[in-house]
N, C-alpha and C positions, 0 to 999 in steps of 0.2 A: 527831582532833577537827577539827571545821570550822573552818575562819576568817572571821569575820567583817568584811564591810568597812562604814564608817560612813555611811549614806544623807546626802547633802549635802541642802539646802534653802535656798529661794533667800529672800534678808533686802533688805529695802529697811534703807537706813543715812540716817538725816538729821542733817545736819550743819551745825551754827547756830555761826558765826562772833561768838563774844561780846565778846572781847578784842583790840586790835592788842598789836604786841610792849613795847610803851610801859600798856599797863594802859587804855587808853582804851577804854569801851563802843563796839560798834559792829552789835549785831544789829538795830538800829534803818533801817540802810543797805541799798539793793539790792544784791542779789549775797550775803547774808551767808548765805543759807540752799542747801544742795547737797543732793541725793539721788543715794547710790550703790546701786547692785542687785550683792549679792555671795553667792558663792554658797559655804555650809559647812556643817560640821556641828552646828554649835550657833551659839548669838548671841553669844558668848561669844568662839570663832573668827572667826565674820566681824567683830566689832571687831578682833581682832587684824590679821587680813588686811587690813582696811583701812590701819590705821596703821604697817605696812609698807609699804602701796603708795607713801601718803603721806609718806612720811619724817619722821614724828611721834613725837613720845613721850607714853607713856600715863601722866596724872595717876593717881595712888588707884588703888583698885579698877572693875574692872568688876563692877555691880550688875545681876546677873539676878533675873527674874520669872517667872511662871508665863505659858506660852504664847508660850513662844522671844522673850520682851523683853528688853532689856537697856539699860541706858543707862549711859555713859562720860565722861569727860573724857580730850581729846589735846591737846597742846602741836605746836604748829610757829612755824617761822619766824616768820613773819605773825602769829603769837598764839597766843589758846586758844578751843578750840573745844567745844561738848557735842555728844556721839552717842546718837541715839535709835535704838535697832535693833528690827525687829517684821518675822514673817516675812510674805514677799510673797504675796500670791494669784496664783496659778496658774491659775485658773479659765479665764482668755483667753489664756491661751499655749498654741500651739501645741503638739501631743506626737508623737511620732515611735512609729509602728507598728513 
C-alpha cells in the first residue's frame, strides 16, 4: 500500500500582544501586533509550530474553522497573546519548475 505524505501549506500567524506579564492591556501600543508565515499541514500545526518556536505555552484550545482558520491563545514571558492563523496566498510567490 502507498504511503502517503502530508501536503504542507504556507499560514500567515498574526499575533496581537494583549496582556504584559502583570495583567495590564497593551494591544493599544506599537509593536504589539507580529505576523509569522509558517509553513504546515494544517492551522492547527502551524500554531503549534509557532509556540514552540516561541517558547510559549498554549491557553485552551485551539479553535479551527472552515478554510484552514484557526485562532489561539499563547502565554509567554512578556504576557498573553491571541493568534489568528488563515492560509497564505501563494499567487506571487515564486514556484520552482
Amino acid at each position: 500500500m502507498p504511503k502517503f505524505r502530508a501536503v504542507e501549506m504556507r499560514f500567515t500567524i498574526e499575533q496581537r500582544h494583549l496582556t504584559d506579564s502583570s495583567g495590564k492591556p497593551v494591544a493599544h501600543l506599537p509593536g504589539s501586533l507580529l505576523f509569522h508565515t509558517i509553513e504546515a499541514d494544517s492551522a492547527d500545526n502551524a500554531v503549534r509550530l509557532l509556540i514552540g518556536r516561541e517558547n510559549a505555552e498554549l491557553m485552551g484550545d485551539i479553535m479551527n474553522f472552515p478554510g484552514f482558520q484557526a485562532v489561539a491563545t499563547m502565554r509567554k514571558s512578556a504576557g498573553v497573546y491571541t493568534l489568528q492563523v488563515g492560509p497564505t496566498s501563494q499567487s506571487r510567490m515564486p514556484t520552482s519548475v
